[in-house]
LUMDODO-362592 format. One line per 3 residues: number of its first residue (from 1); their letters; for each residue x, y, z of C-alpha. Coordinates in nm, 2 decimals. Layout:
NUM = a = X:Y:Z | ...
// end
This chain:
1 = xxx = 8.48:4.70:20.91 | 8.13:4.60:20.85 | 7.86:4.90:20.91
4 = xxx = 7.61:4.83:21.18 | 7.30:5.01:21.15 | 7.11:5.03:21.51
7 = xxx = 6.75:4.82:21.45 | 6.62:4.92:21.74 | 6.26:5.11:21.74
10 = xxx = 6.04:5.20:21.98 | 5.72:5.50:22.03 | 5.81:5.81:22.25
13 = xxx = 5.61:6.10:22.34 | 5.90:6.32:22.16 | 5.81:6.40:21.81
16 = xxx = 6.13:6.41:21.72 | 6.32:6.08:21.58 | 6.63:6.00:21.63
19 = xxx = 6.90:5.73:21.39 | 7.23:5.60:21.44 | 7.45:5.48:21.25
22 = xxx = 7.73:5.27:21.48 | 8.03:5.16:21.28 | 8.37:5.02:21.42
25 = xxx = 8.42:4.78:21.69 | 8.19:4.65:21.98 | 8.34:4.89:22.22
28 = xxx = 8.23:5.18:22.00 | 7.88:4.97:21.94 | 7.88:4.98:22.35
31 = xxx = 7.89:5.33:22.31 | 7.61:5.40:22.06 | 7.40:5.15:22.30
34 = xxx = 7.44:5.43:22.59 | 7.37:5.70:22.37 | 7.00:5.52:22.24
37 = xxx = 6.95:5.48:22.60 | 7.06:5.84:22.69 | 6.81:5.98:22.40
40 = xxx = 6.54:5.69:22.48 | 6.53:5.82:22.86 | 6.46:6.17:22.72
43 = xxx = 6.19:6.07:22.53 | 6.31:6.08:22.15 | 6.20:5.79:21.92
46 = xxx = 6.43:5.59:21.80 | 6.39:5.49:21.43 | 6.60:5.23:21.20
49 = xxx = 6.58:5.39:20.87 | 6.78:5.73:20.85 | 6.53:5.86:20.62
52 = xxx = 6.23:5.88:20.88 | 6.52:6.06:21.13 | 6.50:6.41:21.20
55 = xxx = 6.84:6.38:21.36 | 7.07:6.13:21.23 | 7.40:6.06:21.50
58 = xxx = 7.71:5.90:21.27 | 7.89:5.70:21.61 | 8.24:5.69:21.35
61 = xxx = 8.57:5.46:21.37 | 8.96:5.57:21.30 | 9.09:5.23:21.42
64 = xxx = 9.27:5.22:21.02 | 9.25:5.37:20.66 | 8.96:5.13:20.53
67 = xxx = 8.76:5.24:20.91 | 8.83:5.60:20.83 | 8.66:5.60:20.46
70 = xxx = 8.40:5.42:20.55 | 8.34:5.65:20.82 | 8.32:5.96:20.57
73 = xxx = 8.17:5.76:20.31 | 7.92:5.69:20.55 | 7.87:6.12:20.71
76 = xxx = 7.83:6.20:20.32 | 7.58:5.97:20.29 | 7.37:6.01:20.59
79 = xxx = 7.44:6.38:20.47 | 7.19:6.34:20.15 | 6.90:6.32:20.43
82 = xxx = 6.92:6.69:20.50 | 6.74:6.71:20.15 | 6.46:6.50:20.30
85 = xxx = 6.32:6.52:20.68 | 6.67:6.53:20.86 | 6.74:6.88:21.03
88 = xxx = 7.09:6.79:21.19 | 7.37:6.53:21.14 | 7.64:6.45:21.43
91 = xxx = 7.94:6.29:21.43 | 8.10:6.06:21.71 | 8.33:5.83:21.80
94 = xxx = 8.67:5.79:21.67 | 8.73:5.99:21.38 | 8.53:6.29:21.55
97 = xxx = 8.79:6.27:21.89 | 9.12:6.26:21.61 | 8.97:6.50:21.36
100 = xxx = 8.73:6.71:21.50 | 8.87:7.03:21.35 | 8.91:6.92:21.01
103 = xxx = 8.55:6.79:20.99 | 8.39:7.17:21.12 | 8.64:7.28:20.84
106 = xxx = 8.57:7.07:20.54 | 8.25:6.86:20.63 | 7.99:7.20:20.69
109 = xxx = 7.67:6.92:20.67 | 7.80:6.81:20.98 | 7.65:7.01:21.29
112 = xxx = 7.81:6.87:21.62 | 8.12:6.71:21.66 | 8.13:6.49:22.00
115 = xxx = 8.46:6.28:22.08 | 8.52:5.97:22.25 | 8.48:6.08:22.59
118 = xxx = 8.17:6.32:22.55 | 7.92:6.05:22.39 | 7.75:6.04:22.75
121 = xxx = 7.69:6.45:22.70 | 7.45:6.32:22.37 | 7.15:6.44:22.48
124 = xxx = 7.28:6.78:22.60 | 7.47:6.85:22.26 | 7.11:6.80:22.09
127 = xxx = 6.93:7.06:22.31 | 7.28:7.28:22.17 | 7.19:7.23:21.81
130 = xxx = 6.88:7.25:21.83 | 6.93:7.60:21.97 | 7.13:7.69:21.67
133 = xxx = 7.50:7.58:21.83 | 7.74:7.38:21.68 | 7.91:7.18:21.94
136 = xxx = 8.27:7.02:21.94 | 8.31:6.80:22.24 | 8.67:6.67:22.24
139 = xxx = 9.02:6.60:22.42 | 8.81:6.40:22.73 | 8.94:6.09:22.69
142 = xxx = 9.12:6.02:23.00 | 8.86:6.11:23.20 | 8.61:5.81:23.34
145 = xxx = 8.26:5.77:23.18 | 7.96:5.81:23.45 | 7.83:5.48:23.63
148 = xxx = 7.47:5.35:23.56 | 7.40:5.56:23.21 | 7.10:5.38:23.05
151 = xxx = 7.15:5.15:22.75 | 6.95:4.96:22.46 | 7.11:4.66:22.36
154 = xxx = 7.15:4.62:21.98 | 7.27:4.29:21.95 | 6.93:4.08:22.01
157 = xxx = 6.75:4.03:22.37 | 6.99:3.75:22.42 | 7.34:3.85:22.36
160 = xxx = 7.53:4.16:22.52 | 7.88:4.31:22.50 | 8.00:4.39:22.86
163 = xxx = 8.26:4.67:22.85 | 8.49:4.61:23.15 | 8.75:4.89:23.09
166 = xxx = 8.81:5.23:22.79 | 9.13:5.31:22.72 | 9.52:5.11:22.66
169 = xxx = 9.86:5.21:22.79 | 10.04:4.91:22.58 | 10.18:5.16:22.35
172 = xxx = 10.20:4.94:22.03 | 10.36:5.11:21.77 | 10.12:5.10:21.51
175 = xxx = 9.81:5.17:21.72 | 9.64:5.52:21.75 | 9.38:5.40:22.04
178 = xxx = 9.53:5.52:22.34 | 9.55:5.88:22.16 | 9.17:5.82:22.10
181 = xxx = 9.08:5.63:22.41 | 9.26:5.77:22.65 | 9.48:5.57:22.95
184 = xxx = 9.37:5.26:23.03 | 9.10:5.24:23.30 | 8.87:4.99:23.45
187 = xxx = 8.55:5.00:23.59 | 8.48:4.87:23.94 | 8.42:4.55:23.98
190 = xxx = 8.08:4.62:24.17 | 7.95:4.84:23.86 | 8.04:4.56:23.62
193 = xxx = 7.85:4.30:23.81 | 7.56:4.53:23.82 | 7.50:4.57:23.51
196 = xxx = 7.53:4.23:23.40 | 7.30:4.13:23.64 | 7.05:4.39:23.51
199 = xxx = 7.11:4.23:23.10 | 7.05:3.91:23.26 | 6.72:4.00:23.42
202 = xxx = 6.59:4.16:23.08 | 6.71:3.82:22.95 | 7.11:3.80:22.81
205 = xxx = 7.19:3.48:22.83 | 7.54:3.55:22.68 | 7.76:3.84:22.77
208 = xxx = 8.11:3.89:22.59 | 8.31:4.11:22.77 | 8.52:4.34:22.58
211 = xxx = 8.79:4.60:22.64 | 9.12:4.69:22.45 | 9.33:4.44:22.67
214 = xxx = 9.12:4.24:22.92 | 9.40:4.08:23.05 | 9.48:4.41:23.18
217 = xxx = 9.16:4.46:23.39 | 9.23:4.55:23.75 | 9.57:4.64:23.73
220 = xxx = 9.49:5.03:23.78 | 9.31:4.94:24.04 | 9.50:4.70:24.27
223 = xxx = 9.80:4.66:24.13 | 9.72:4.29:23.96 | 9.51:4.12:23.72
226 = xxx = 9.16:4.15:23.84 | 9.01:3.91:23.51 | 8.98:3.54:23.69
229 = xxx = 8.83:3.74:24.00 | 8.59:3.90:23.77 | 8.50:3.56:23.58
232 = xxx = 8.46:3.38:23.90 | 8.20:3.69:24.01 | 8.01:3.72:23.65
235 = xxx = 7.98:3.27:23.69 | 7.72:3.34:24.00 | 7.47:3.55:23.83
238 = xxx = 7.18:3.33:23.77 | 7.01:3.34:23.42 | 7.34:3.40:23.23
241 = xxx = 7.47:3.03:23.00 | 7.80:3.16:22.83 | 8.05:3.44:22.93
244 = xxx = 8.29:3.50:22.63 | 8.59:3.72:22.68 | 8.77:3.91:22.39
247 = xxx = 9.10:4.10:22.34 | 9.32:3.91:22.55 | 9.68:4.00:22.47
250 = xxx = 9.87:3.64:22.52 | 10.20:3.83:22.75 | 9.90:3.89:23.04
253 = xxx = 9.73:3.56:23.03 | 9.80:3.39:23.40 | 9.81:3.07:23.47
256 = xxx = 9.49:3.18:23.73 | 9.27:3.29:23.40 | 9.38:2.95:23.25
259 = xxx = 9.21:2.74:23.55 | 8.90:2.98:23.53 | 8.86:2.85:23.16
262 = xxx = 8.94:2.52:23.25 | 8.73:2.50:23.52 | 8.40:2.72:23.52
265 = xxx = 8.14:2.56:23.29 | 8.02:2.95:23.21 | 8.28:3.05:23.11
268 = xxx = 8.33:2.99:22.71 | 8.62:2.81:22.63 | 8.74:3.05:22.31
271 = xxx = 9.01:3.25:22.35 | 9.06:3.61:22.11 | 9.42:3.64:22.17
274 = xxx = 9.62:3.92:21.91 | 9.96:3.79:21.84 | 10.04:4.04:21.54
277 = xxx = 10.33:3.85:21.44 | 10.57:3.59:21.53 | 10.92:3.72:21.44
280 = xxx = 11.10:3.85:21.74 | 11.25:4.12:21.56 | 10.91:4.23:21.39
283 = xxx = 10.72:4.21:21.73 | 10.99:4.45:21.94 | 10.99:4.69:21.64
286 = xxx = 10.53:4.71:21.70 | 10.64:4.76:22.09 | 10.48:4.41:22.14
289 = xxx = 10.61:4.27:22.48 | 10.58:3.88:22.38 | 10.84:3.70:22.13
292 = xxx = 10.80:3.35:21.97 | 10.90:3.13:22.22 | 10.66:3.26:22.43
295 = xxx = 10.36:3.22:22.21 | 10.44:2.90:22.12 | 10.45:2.80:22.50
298 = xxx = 10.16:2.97:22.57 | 9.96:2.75:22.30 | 10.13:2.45:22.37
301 = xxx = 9.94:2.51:22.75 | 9.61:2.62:22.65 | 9.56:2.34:22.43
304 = xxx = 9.67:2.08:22.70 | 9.47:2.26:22.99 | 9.17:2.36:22.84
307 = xxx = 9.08:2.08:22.63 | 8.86:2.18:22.35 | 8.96:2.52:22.35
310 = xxx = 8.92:2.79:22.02 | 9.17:3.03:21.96 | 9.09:3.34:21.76
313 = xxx = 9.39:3.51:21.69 | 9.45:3.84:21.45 | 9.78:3.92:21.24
316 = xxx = 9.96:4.25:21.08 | 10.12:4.14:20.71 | 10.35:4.39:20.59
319 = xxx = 10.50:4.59:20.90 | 10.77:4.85:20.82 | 11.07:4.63:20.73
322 = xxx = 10.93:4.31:20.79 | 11.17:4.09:20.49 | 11.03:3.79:20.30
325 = xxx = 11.22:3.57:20.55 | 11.00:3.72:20.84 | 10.66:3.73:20.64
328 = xxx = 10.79:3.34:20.59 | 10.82:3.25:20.94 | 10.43:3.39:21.02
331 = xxx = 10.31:3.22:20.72 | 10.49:2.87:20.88 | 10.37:2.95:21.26
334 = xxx = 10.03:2.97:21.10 | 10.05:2.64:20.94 | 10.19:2.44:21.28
337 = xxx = 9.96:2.68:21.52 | 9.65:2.57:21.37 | 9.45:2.88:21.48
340 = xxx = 9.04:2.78:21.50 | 8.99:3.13:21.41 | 9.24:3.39:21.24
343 = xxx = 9.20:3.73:21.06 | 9.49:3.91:20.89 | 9.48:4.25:20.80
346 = xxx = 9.74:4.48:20.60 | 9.96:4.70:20.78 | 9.82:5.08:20.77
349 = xxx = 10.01:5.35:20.86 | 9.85:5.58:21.08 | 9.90:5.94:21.16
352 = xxx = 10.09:5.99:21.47 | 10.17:5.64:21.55 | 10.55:5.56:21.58
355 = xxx = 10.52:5.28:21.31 | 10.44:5.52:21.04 | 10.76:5.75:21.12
358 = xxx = 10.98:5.41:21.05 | 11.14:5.45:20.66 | 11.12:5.09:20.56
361 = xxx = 10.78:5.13:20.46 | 10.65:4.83:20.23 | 10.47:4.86:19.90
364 = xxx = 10.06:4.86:19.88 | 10.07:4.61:19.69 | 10.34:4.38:19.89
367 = xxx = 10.10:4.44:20.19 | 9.81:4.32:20.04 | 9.96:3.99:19.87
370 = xxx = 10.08:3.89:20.22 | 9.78:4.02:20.33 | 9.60:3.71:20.11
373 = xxx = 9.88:3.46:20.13 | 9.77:3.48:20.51 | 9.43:3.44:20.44
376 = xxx = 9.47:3.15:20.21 | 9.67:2.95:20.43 | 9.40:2.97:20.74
379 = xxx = 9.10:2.93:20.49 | 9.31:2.56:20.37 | 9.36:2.45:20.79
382 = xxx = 9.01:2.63:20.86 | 8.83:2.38:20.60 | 9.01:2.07:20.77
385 = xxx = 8.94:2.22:21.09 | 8.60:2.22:21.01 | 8.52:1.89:20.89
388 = xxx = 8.64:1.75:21.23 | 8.31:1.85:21.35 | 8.15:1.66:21.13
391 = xxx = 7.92:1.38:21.30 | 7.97:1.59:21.61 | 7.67:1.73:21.86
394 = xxx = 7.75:2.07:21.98 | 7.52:2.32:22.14 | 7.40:2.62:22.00
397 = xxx = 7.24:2.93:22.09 | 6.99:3.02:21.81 | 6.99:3.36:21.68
400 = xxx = 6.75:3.35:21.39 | 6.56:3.24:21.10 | 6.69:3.19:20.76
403 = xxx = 6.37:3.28:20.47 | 6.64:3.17:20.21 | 6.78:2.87:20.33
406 = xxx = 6.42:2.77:20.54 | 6.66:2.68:20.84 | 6.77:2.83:21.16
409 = xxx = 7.11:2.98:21.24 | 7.30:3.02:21.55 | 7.63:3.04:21.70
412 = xxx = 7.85:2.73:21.89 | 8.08:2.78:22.20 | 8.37:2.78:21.91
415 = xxx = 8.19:3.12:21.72 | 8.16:3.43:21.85 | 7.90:3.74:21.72
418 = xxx = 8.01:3.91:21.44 | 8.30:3.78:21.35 | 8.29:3.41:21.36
421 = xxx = 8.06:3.17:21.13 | 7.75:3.00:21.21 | 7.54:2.73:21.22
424 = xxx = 7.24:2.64:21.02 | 7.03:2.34:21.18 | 6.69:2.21:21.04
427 = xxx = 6.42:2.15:21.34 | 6.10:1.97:21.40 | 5.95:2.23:21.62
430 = xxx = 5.99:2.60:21.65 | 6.32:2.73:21.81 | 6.28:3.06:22.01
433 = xxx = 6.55:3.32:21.95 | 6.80:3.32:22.21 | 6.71:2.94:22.32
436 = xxx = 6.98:2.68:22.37 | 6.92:2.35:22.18 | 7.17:2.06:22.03
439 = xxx = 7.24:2.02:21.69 | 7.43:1.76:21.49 | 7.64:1.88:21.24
442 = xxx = 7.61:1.71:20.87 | 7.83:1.94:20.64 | 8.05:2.17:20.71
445 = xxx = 8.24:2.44:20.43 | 8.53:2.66:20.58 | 8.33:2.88:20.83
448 = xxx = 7.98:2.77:20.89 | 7.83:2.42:20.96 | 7.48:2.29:20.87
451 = xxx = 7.30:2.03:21.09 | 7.02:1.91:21.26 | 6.85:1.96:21.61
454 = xxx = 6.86:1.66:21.81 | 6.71:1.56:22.16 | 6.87:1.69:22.42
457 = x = 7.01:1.38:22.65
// end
């Protein structure tokens, strides 16, 4: 998972400076944007470059193996600082809720611990350390995160994740969340529109709502999906273009979310929904509650409802005891699903998941050739995927400024941040970050497009 370092820095009358390091997911990057806001309320400046910092915060993910070493990788490093001007490294997020006793045993640069459920408590664990405490916040994580906690957006002045619920009670077998996040639980309804009222007055034009299963939002509330009565809310707030909506497992999408897509120009019609797999057997053995047939429905109806639609989908190659014959079935649902957008990731066994007590675990190796034969396949239907746009006007929202390339970059409807492509466009006239403008796309390779800005009609 790709590190993320917080750019974000602005003059306080504290003398004492502040950096984070936010790795993981956007939920955990949600969670380093309250903590800036916590510590930018309380008057410490906020620096990007962990050398100026006299306190450098490590906001860390466990979500997999690969998360977890870059997560230490990344503590030793930010550890080499205490030779310059930083006084006190922390640890947070993920790895610090699982593993908090390990790291006060074997990590001694590290001088608070703060789990999952404490991050909101930032401020008070600094005043700790700085009186010569070491701090270990952990085992919180069922317990709901205060309303209204300040927050700097990260991700640009136009584009905002929107948290709508911590937590997961789906109990997949290879998935250590809920034992880091907690029971699922969303936020009211009224504290969700609040907030996105308030990024849309400081000028978010895009909000992509986020959550470990937003198809599960308000059932712990009322007792039924609350997403489509959610969208229809978020649709009325004036100043916002696209709403985006992530992490939708495909057993919990209603026929009522379908007609929001369909029907509410706002709403982006691109759909993250994480299948896994497709082989009955392998999917009841990761304690997923779809099967094949129901997939397949279930694309055969978004495709004829919401015309135009991109699916984003994620895979698992190598489960325990998944045969050749199974791995073959997901490499042929790949090649007649036609997934827009795919990822694939090797199966990792985690500590205290009930995949990794299963016996018929596969070969490193095995894992990771699936792992690319998966890969492969989606780069091949990607490509042809792409050159369909070819010739094609779409509408972007421009993000940037390329030096290298002396052209402008933004994301379509069909590309979400951070782990979508983009697309580069040439223009006559300057292009504001975060404005809306058409471009024409003239080449295309298997993720990004290139084009040109064109008049708007």
């Amino acid at each position: 998972m790709e590190q993320e370092r917080i750019l974000k820095s602005k003059k306080m009358k504290n003398k004492t400076k502040i950096g984070i390091v936010s790795l993981g997911c956007p939920k955990n990057r949600v969670d380093t944007e309250v903590m800036l806001g916590i510590l930018g309320e309380e008057g410490y400046e906020i620096v990007a470059n962990p050398s100026d910092a006299h306190i450098i915060i490590v906001n860390t993910c466990a979500f997999i193996d690969d998360a977890k070493e870059e997560s230490i990788d990344t503590v030793l490093e930010m550890a080499n600082y205490k030779e310059q001007n930083c006084r006190y490294l922390i640890m947070t997020g993920c790895l610090a809720e699982r593993y908090h006793a390990e790291i006060m045993e074997e990590l001694p640069e590290v001088d608070a611990v703060v789990g999952t459920g404490d991050y909101h408590k930032i401020a008070e664990v600094i005043k700790e350390v700085e009186q010569g405490k070491t701090p270990v916040l952990y085992g919180h994580i069922d317990e709901d995160i205060p309303e209204g906690l300040p927050r700097m957006v990260s991700t640009g002045a136009h584009t905002a994740y929107l948290k709508i619920s911590d937590g997961c009670d789906n109990k997949c077998t290879y998935c250590i969340i809920p034992k880091l996040r907690g029971r699922y639980r969303s936020r009211p309804v009224n504290d969700i529109l609040a907030e996105a009222r308030e990024l849309a007055k400081s000028g978010v034009k895009e909000v992509i709502l986020i959550a470990q299963d937003t198809t599960r939002y308000g059932y712990d509330i009322s007792g039924h999906e609350m997403l489509s009565e959610l969208l229809r809310e978020l649709v009325k707030i004036e100043g916002l273009r696209w709403i985006r909506v992530h992490y939708m497992y495909p057993e919990s999408i209603t026929d009522s979310m379908i007609e929001v897509f369909s029907s509410e120009p706002k709403v982006v019609k691109y759909m993250d929904i994480p299948i896994q797999h497709i082989n009955n057997r392998v999917l009841k053995r990761m304690g997923r509650h779809n099967t094949k047939e129901d997939t397949q429905e279930l694309i055969k109806k978004l495709r004829a409802q919401v015309p135009g639609i991109t699916i984003r989908t994620t895979l698992i190659a190598g489960f325990p005891g998944e045969t050749e014959e199974e791995f073959l079935e997901l490499c042929d649902f790949v090649k007649e699903a036609r997934f827009e957008k795919m990822g694939a990731f090797a199966y990792s066994v985690e500590e205290g998941t009930a995949a990794a007590k299963l016996t018929e675990q596969l070969d490193g190796g095995v894992k990771q050739s699936r792992q690319e034969k998966l890969m492969q396949i989606q780069s091949e239907i990607s490509k042809e995927l792409q050159r369909r746009r070819l010739g094609k006007t779409v509408e972007v929202i421009c993000e940037g400024y390329d030096e290298d390339n002396l052209m402008y970059f933004g994301r379509s409807q069909a590309d979400s941040l951070d782990v979508d492509g983009v697309v580069y466009f040439a223009a006559n006239d300057e292009v504001e970050i975060g404005e809306f403008v058409k471009v024409k796309i003239l080449d295309t390779d298997n993720y990004d497009c290139t084009g040109v800005q064109v008049e708007e009609d």
